[in-house]
N, C-alpha and C positions, 0 to 999 in steps of 0.2 A: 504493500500500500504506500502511496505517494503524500508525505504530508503537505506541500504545497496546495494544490487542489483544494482539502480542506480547511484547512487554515485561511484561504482567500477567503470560501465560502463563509466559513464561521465569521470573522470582519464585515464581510459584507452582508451579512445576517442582523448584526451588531449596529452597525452604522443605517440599516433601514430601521432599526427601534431605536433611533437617536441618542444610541453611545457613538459619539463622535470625539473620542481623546482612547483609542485601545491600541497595545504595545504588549510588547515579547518582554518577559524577566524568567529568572533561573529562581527555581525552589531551593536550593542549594544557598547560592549566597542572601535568601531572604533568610533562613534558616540560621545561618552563622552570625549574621544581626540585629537578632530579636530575640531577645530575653519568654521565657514560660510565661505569664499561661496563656499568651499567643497560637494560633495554632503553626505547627511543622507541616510542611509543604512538599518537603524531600520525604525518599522512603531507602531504605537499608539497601534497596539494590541500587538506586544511582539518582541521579540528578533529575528531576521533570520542566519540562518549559511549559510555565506558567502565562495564561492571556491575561493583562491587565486591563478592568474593563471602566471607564470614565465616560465622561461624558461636561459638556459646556449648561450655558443656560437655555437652551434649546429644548433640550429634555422635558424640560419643566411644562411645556402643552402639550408634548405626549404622554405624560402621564395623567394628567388633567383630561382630555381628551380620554383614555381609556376610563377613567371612572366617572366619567357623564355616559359611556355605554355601562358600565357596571357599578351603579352606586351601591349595590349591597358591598362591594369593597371598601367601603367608607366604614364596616361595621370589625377589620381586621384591625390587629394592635396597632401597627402601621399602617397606613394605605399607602404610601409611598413605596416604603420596603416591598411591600405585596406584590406592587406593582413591577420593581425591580427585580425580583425573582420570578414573577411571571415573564417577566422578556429575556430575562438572558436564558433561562432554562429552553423558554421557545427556539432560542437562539441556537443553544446547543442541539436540542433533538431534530431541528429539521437541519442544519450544517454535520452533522455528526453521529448519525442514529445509532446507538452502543451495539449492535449486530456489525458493525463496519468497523467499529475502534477493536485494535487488541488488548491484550490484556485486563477489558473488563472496559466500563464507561470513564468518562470525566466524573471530576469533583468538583462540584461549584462551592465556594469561603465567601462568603457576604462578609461586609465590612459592618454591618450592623447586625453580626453573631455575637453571644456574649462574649468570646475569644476570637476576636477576629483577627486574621493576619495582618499584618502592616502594611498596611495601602501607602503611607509614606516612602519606605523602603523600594517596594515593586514600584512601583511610578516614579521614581528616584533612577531605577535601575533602566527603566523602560524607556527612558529620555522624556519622559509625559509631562516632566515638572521640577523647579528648583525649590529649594526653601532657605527661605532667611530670615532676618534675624527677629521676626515675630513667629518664625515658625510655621507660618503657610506657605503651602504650594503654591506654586505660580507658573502658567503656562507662558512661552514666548507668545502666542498671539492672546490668548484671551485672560490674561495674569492670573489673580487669583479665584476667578471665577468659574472655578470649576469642581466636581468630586467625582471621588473613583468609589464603585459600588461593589465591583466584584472583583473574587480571581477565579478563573479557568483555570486548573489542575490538571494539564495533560496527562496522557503516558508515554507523550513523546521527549525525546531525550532533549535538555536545556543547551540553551549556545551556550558554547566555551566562555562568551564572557557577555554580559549587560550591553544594551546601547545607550548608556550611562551618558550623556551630554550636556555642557554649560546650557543654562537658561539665564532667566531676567535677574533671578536671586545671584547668582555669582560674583560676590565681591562686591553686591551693593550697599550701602550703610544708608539707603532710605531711609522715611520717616513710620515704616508699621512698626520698628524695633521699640522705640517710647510710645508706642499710642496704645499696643499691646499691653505692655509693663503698666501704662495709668490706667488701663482697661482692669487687668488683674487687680491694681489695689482697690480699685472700686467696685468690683466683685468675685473676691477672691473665690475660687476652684477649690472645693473641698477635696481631699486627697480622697484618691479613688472613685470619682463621679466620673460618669460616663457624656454627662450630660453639663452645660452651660448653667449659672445660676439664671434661672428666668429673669427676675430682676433688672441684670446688666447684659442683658445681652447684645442692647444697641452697641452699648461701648465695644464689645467686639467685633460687630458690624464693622463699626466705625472702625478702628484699625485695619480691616483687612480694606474695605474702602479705600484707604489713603494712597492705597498702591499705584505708582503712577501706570502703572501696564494693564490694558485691557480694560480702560474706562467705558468703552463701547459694548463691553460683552457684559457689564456689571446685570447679575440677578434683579429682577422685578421685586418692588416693593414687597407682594406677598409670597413670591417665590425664598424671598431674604430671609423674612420674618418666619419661616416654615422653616427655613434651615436650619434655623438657630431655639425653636421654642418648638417645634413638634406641633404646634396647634391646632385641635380638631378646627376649631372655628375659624382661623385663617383660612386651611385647604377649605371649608364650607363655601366663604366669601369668593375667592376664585374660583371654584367650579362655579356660583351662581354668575359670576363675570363670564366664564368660560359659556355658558351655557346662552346669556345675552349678546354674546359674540356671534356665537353661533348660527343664533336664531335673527339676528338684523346681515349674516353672508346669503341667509338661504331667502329670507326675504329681498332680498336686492335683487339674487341670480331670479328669482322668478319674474321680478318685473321687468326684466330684460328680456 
């Protein structure tokens, strides 16, 4: 079996569900820089290459869009999460159906598992992003406005080495490094929280904000606000937007 082929497939399976930021890293060297209870990515026989899967602010009406077809997914712990493991699994079984892979199927690691693998690390490795001295990822075109949702756990064997690349963070001394730092003392991160204090969350907006890269790709008001607070009532409000949108494209196309 020829992995090119599918590997194209799968990308371009990925990129019609609007992950548009996905890149190659080795389970191996995520493995050797990530501390327990992280999940391990390599296995005792050898190295796996790993599909890194991200995505821009783009995403954010394909997801919206699928749950104005399926609001009962509004009634899942996440809806967003749901949503992303709805597409990339889609992504995998029509690119990749486990009767065609050897040694057994892929492994999909969501970044919103309780142990999830280091999406900084693989997107680091995969050239997808730099980070600096606040700590965010930053894409050359679309800065910091992006996240990475999944990893692909092949059983194909990892390149010999990362496509590890300079980005926008390299060597910058920007202004996110103090606006972070005044972020935190004004709503300090309890050790061990997975999550933002609700509270302060603008204030970490607003640092990543400051970034001078990718002010055109910056997330939508309630896209923002959903990043950072999880809020049913947010995602409510855009879907009722999403849904007014909607309903004034198909009212137009008809009076044409």
């Amino acid at each position: 079996m020829r992995v090119d082929p599918i590997l194209s497939d799968l990308m371009r399976e990925l990129s019609s569900r609007g992950f548009d930021l996905c890149g190659l890293a080795s389970a191996r060297r995520h493995d050797r820089g990530v501390p327990t209870p992280r999940q391990l990515l390599s296995t005792a026989v050898g190295d796996r290459l790993v599909v890194v899967v991200g995505h821009s602010r783009g995403w954010w009406d394909r997801c919206l869009d699928t749950l104005v077809e399926e609001p009962a997914l509004l009634d899942s712990l996440d809806p967003i999460d749901e949503v992303a493991e709805r597409m990339v699994e889609a992504a995998v079984r029509v690119s990749a159906p486990a009767e065609s892979l050897p040694d057994g199927a892929w492994e999909v690691r969501y970044a919103h598992a309780q142990h999830p693998p280091s999406m900084r690390d693989l997107a680091a490795q995969a050239g997808l992003a730099s980070f600096g001295p606040a700590g965010l990822g930053a894409h050359a075109r679309w800065g910091p406005w992006i996240s990475f949702r999944a990893a692909i756990v092949t059983t194909w064997p990892a390149p010999t080495a990362g496509e590890t690349s300079s980005g926008p963070c390299e060597g910058c001394r920007g202004p996110c490094g103090p606006a972070m730092e005044e972020a935190r003392r004004a709503a300090p991160i309890p050790a061990g929280a997975t999550r933002l204090p609700l509270a302060g969350w603008r204030a970490y907006a607003d640092a990543r904000a400051i970034c001078p890269v990718g002010t055109d790709a910056r997330y939508g008001a309630d896209q923002l606000e959903y990043h950072y607070t999880h809020g049913r009532d947010v995602l409510r409000r855009a879907l009722a937007q999403r849904r007014r949108c909607s309903s004034k494209k198909s009212k137009t196309r008809s009076s044409i």
